[in-house]
C-alpha positions, 0 to 999 in steps of 0.5 A: 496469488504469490509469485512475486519478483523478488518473492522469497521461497525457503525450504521449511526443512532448512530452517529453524524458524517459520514467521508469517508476517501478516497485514490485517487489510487488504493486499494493495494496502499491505503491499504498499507499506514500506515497513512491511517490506523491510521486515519482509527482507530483513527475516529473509536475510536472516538463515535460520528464517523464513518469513511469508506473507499473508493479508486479510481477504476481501469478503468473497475470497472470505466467503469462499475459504469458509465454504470449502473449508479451507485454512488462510494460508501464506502467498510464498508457500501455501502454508497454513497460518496455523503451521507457522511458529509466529504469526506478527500483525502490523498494526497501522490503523485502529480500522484494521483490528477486525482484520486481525481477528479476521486471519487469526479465525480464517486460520484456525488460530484461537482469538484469545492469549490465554485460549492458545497452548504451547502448539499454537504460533505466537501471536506479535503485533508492532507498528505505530498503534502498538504504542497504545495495544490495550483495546488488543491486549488479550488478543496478543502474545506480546507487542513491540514498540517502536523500530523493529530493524534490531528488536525482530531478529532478536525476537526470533534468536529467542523463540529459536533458543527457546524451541531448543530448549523445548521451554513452555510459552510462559517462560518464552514470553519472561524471556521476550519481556527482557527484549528492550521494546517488547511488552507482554501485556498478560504481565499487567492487569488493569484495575478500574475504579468505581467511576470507571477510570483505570486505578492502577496497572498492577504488575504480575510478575516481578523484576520486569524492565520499564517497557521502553521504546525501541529505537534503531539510533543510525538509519544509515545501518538499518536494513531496507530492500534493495529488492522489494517485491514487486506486486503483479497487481497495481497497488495503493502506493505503486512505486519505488518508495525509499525512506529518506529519513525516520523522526521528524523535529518540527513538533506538530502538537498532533502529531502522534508520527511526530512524536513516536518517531523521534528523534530524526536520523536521516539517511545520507544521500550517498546511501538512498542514491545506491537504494534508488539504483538497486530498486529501479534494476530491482523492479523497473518501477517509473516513479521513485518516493522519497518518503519522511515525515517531513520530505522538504526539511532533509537537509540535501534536499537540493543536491539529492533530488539533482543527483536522482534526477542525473540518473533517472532522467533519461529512464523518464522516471518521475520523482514524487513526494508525500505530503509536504509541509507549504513552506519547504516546496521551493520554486527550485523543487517544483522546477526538479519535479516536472522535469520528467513528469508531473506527479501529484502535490498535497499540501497540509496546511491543516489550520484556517488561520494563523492563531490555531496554527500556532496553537498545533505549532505547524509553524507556516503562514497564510503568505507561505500557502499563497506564494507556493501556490503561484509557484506550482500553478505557474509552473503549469500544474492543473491540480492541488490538494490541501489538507485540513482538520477540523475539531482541533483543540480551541477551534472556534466559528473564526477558524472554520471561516479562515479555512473558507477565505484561504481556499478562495484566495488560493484558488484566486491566485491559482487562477491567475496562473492558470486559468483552468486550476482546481484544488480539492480541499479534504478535511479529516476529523481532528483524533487525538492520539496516545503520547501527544500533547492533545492526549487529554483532550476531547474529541468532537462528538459525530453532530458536532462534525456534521455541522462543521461538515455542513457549513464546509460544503456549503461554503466551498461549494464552488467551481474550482474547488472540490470539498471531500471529508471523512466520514464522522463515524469512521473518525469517532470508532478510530479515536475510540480504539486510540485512546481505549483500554482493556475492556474494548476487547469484548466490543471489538470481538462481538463486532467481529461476530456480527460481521464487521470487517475492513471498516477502514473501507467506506463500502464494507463499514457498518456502523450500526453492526458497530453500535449493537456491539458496543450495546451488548457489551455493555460500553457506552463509547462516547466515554472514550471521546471526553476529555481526560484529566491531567492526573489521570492514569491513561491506559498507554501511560505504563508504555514509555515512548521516551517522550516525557509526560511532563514535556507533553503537558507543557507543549499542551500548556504552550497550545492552549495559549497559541505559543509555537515550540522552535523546530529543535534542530534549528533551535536549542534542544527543547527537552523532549526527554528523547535524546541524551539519555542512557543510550545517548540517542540524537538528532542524525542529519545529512551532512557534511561532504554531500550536503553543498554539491552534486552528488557523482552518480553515472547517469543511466543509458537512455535514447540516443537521438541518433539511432532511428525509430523501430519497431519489433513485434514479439510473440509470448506465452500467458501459462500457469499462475500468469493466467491470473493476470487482468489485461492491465496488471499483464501490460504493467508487468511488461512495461516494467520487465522492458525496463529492468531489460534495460531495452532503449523504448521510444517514448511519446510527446507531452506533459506525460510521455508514455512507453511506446507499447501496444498490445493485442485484444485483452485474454480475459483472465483464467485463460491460458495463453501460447499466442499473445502480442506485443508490438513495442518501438525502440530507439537507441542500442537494440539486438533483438536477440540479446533484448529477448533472451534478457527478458525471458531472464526478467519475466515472471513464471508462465511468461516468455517471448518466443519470436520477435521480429522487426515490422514496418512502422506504418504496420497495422497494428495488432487489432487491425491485423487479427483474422481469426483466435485459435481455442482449446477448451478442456471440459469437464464433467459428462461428454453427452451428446457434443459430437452429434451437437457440433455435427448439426453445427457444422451441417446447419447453414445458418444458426442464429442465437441471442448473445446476451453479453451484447444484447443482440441477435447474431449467426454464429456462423459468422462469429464460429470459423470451425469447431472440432472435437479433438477427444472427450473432454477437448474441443478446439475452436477457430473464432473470428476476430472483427469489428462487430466483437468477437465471442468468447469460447464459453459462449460459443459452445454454451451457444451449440451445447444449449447450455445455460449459465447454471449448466455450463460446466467448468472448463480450462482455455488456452489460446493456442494460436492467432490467423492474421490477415497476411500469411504471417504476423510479422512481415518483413520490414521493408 
C-alpha cells in the first residue's frame, strides 16, 4: 500500500532521473533485505533521483491487475514501471527469475533487450546471483557485480549525462561498460561446441575492460540507513537489522557469500553504536540484528554487544543474530543475549563428521557443538536449530550416519540441562555455486536426495528432535540456473508462460509446469547438475569476482584430500588473489581503541521504579490508507510509535516481558474508523498531553489520538466496558426499496434470520439497537456489543435488504462512535 515511515515521495518534475528498484518476490521478503534498503536511501540521497519500490505480487493481486488491466506500479507514487528511466532487479536467489519476468510483463515492459527501444526504462539487475546472470542475460540491459554503494550512483550520473546528450541505448550502454563492475552481457556471444559445452565467448565490441568485481574497500564510509522504513506489515526479518561487517576470511569451500564477498571490512563499533541509535529513534523496532557472514568472528564483539545492551536494555530491546558459526557463541554471549529477552539460535555445523568438515574447511568439532549446547540449554533455553547439507563433495553412508549420532548426543546433552530441550535439525541440499572451489563438482540427482532424505527422517525420527528439509526439485531447479548459461533463457520464459511464478514458495511451485518447459525447449536439465571439467570454459568464467581461478582449483585439490585452509586473518595470507592488487584492497578489522573497552554510549531513559503504575485510556482515529491495516499490522504500528514517542510503558514479568497495551474489538480491515481504543499502562516521566501531541508527531497518515485520559487500573477493559458500535455505511448502486425495508424492521417485534458466519439462528432485534436512513446512499447503524458476538454491518443490512452475498453491493464503513457501559469511556481515576 506504500506510505511507509520514513518512505521517500519526490517531485518527479524536480528531478533528473526516475529509478524503481524492484525485488522480484513477494513484499515481506523484499522488505526484509537489508541491501534492498541501503540502495533505497543511497538514490534518495542522491538530488537529481528518485528511487521507488516495487515487488512481485502475489497471484490474486496478479490476477486482478490483469483483469482490469492495470500496469504494475511503484508503492511511493503510483507511477507506471513503464514510466521510469531504470528499472534495477535484485537478484538474491535463482527461485526468483519468473519474479522477474513477471513485473516486467505486469508493466508493460518488453521481456527481451533487443525487443526494447530507446523509450523503454533500462533493465539493470545486481546482487549475488549477478556473479553468474547468464540463464538472464537477454533479459537484461546490463548487470552489476559485486557492492553497488559507489557503482549505482555512477550508474545514474551516466544515464543522467547520457539523456542530456539525447544519445541512443547502444552508446548508453558502451558508456556503462566503462563503469568498474558493470557487464553488459549483448557485448558477448556464447558460442557452443558440438557436444554442447561452451567453446568460446566472443566478444562483440573491442577495447572493452575485464569485467571485475566491484568492490566498496571501507564499509565505515558506505552509505546505510539511518532511517530504514519501516513496513506496516509484519514482515520476514522484522526488526532493526545493521550490517556489522561485508566479507568473511573463514574460506568455507561452499560458500559462494564466503568467497564474493571478500575481503572482510568491518564496520567500527563507534559507527553501528551511532547506526543502532538513529535506527531504534527511526522505527521503534524491539529487536536489533547484528548481521555478517560470520557475526562471532567481529573482532569487539564483547565490548560491542555490552555497549548496545547499556543503551537498549532499559528500552527491553532484544539483540539477536544469524546464523553463528558453533565455536564463537561463547558462554559470555549467551549470557548478553538473554538479558532482555531470549531470541532464536541457529547453529550450522553443516557436516556429520570431522573429516568431511575438513573437506568444506568449516573448521569446528564435534566437542565445539556439544559444549555450546550445554552452554545455551543451561542458560534455560527451550529450543535450537542445526543446520546441516547433505550431497556435499566426497560424502559417504559414514557421514549421513555421523549426522544421526551427533543430533543424539546433542540432545542428550540438551537434556541433561533442560529436561524439556528440542532441537530442529534442518537439511538443505549441498548446490554448488559459481567462483567456489566446488564449481566443478556434480550435484545429487533428486533420487539420490530422497534417499538420503528417507534415512534422515527415519533415523531422527525422535521425540526431541524435529527433522525439516528442503525439497529436492526446488534444490535440483536452483543448482540448475546457478550454474547455467545462455540457452536457459528460453526454458525460463516458456515456464513464465506456463504459469510458474514465486517458486521459491512450496505452495506456489509446480514442478511439472517446470519439466514441460524444459521439454519444449529442447533442454534436458540434468546437463547442468554433472560435474565439470577443470579445463572446461564455464559460463561465469569471462566474470572476475577477483578470486583466482587457480586458488579455487587448489582449495579444491586441498578438499578432496580433507586438508582445511587457515582462516587468513589469524594466519598468513593465503593467495586468494582478493587483496594487494591494483586497487590495493585488504582485510579491514575492528580495531584499536574500541576493540578492549566499553564503549561510552548514554544509556537510554527507561522506568523508574519510583514512579507508580498508571494507566491512560486514549481514543484515535483509523482514516484513509490506515483502513488497509489488519488488527495485528494496527497494534504493532502503535506498539512501535509508543516507542519512538519515547512514552515510559510498563512492561510484564517473565522470560519475555511484553508492552502493557490493550486494545479494543479488531475493525475488520477496509473500515474506517473515528472511535477506536486503546488502554496502555505507564511508569516513569508521563504528561499525557506532551505524550499525545508526540505521537500524533510519529503516527502514519489517517492515524491520530484525539482524547486521552487516566482510568483506574482495576477499569474493566475495553471489551467488558463496550455496549454498543456506532456504523455508517455508504452504499452504492440503486437505493430500491431500503427505507420501506427498514421501516418493516423497525415496526417488526422480532426478526429471526440464520447467521451464516456463526452457523445459528439469531433475532436481529437483539443484535440491531436502531437503524436509520440518513439520505439515499447512507445508512447509520446502532449495533450491540456482547458475549454472544456481534454482527458486522454488512450482515446486519444483507439481513433487512434480503441480499445475498452475490447481491450485496459495494458499500464504505465508518465506525463513527463507541456507547460504553458508563456515561463515559473514561471515568475519572479515583
Amino acid at each position: 500500500m506504500g506510505g511507509e515511515l520514513n518512505s521517500v515521495v519526490k517531485d518527479p518534475d524536480r528531478v533528473k532521473l526516475k529509478f524503481a528498484l524492484a525485488f522480484p518476490d513477494a513484499y515481506e521478503v523484499g522488505m526484509s533485505h537489508l541491501g534492498f534498503q541501503i540502495l533505497y536511501h543511497l538514490l534518495n540521497e542522491y538530488p537529481g533521483v528518485a528511487c521507488e519500490r516495487a515487488f512481485a505480487p502475489w497471484p490474486d493481486m496478479e490476477k486482478l491487475l490483469r483483469e482490469k488491466g492495470v500496469p504494475l506500479c511503484s508503492l511511493e507514487s503510483s507511477r507506471p514501471l513503464r514510466e521510469f528511466d531504470v528499472v534495477g532487479f535484485s537478484l538474491q536467489y535463482e527461485l526468483n527469475y519468473t519474479g522477474v519476468l513477471n513485473i516486467l510483463d505486469l508493466a508493460g515492459i518488453p521481456l527481451r533487450a533487443q525487443q526494447r527501444e530507446d523509450g523503454y526504462p533500462l533493465v539493470i539487475g545486481g546482487g549475488p546471483c549477478a556473479l553468474n546472470p547468464e540463464p538472464l542475460a537477454d533479459f537484461f540491459d546490463l548487470f552489476l557485480l559485486g557492492d553497488g554503494e559507489e557503482a549505482a550512483l555512477e550508474i545514474c550520473r551516466e544515464m543522467i549525462a547520457s539523456r542530456e546528450r539525447g544519445e541512443k541505448k547502444e552508446t548508453l550502454l558502451e558508456r556503462m561498460s566503462r563503469i568498474q563492475g558493470v557487464y553488459v552481457p549483448s557485448f558477448f556471444r556464447p558460442e557452443y561446441g558440438t557436444d554442447g559445452r561452451i567453446r568460446e565467448m566472443v566478444l562483440l565490441k573491442n577495447d572493452l575492460p575485464q569485467i571485475t568485481r566491484r568492490i566498496l574497500p571501507d564499509l565505515e564510509t558506505g552509505a546505510f540507513p539511518s532511517r530504514p522504513i519501516l513496513p506496516f506489515m509484519e514482515v520476514i526479518h522484522d526488526r532493526l537489522n545493521i550490517e556489522i561487517a561485508r566479507g568473511c576470511t573463514r574460506g568455507c569451500r561452499f560458500c559462494q557469500a564466503g568467497m564474493i564477498y571478500r575481503p572482510l571490512r568491518e564496520r567500527s563499533p563507534r559507527k553501528i553504536l551511532d547506526l543502532v541509535k538513529a535506527g531504534l529513534e527511526n522505527t521503534g523496532y524491539d529487536e536489533v540484528s547484528l548481521l555478517s557472514l560470520s557475526t562471532g568472528d567481529y573482532s569487539c564483539i564483547d565490548p560491542l554487544i555490552s555497549s548496545i545492551l547499556d543503551h537498549t536494555r532499559a528500552g527491553r530491546v532484544a539483540l539477536s543474530f544469524p546464523s553463528l558459526r558453533v565455536e564463537t557463541l561463547t558462554p559470555s554471549l549467551i549470557q548478553r543475549v538473554q538479558e532482555v529477552r531470549k531470541t532464536g539460535f541457529t547453529l550450522a555445523p553443516e557436516a556429520g563428521t570431522e573429516r568431511l568438515r575438513r573437506v568444506i574447511n568449516k573448521g569446528n568439532t564435534e566437542e565445539d557443538l556439544l559444549f555450546t549446547i550445554q552452554q545455551v540449554f543451561s542458560a534455560n533455553w527451550r529450543l535450537v536449530k542445526l543446520y546441516f547439507m547433505i550431497g556435499l563433495p566426497t560424502e559417504g553412508e559414514e557421514d549421513l550416519e555421523g549426522i544421526v549420532a551427533l543430533c543424539r548426543k546433542a540432545l542428550q546433552v540438551a537434556r541433561r540441562s533442560k529436561g524439556s530441550a528440542h532441537i530442529n535439525v534442518a537439511v538443505s541440499t549441498f548446490i554448488p555455486k559459481a567462483h567456489t572451489p566446488f564449481q566443478w563438482e556434480a550435484q545429487s540427482s533428486m533420487d539420490e536426495v530422497q534417499r538420503k532424505h528417507q534415512f534422515l527422517r527415519k533415523k531422527l525420527d525422535r521425540h526431541g528432535l524435529n527433522f525439516k528439509w528442503t525439497d529436492p526439485r526446488l534444490s535440483f531447479l536452483e543448482g540448475v540456473f546457478a550454474r547455467g548459461d545462455r540457452r536457459l533463457g528460453g526454458a525460463l520464459e516458456t515456464a513464465y508462460s506456463l504459469g510458474c511464478r514465486l517458486d521459491g514458495w512450496g505452495e506456489h511451485f509446480r514442478y511439472e509446469r517446470w519439466e514441460k518447459a524444459f521439454s519444449q525447449s529442447g533442454i534436458d536439465p540434468a546437463i547442468y547438475s554433472r560435474m565439470r571439467g577443470l579445463g572446461e570454459i564455464l559460463p561465469w568464467d569471462h566474470l572476475d569476482s577477483r578470486v583466482s581461478k587457480s586458488f579455487l582449483r587448489e582449495e579444491r585439490e586441498r578438499a578432496l584430500q580433507a586438508i582445511s585452509t587457515p582462516d587468513c586473518r589469524r594466519a598468513s595470507c593465503n593467495g586468494c588473489g582478493v587483496c594487494f592488487g591494483a586497487d590495493s584492497l585488504s582485510n579491514r578489522i575492528a580495531s584499536g581503541e574500541d576493540a578492549g573497552t566499553r564503549l561510552p554510549f548514554p544509556a537510554a531513559p527507561g522506568k523508574n521504579a519510583s514512579f507508580p503504575v498508571r494507566r491512560f485510556r486514549c481514543r484515535l482515529t483509523k482514516l484513509g490508507p490506515a483502513r488497509l491495516l489488519g488488527h495485528l499490522e494496527f497494534s504493532q504500528l502503535l506498539n512501535r510509535a509508543f516507542r519512538r514517542a519515547k512514552v515510559p510503558l510498563a512492561y510484564s514479568q517473565g522470560f519475555h516481558p511484553l508492552p502493557k497495551i490493550a486494545f479494543g474489538p479488531p475493525l475488520p480491515v477496509g473500515y474506517e474508523s473515528l472511535a477506536e481504543y486503546v488502554d496502555f499502562q505507564i511508569q516513569g516521566r508521563f504528561r499525557p498531553e506532551e505524550a499525545l501531541l508526540q505521537l500524533n508527531r510519529v503516527l502514519p497518515q489517517g492515524v491520530e489520538m484525539t482524547e486521552g485520559q487516566e482510568i483506574p487500573l482495576k477499569f474493566p477493559s475495553i471489551f467488558d466496558n463496550i455496549y454498543a458500535i456506532l456504523y455508517d455505511i455508504w452504499v452504492h448502486g440503486p437505493s430500491g426499496a431500503r427505507e420501506e425495508k427498514i421501516g418493516r424492521f423497525e415496526k417488526a417485534g422480532t426478526f429471526p434470520v440464520i447467521w451464516s458466519r456463526k452457523n445459528r439462528s439469531i433475532d436481529l432485534k437483539i443484535f440491531l439497537n436502531s437503524v436509520k436512513l440518513l439520505d439515499d446512499r447512507t445508512i447509520r447503524l446502532w449495533l450491540l456489543f456482547g458475549p454472544e458476538g456481534t454482527l458486522r454491518p454488512e450482515e446486519a443490512l444483507a439481513f433487512i435488504f434480503g441480499w445475498s452475498e452475490q447481491q450485496r453491493p459495494d458499500m464504505r464503513i465508518r465506525k463513527i462512535d463507541v456507547q460504553f457501559k458508563g456515561s463515559e469511556p473514561c471515568p475519572p481515576r479515583s
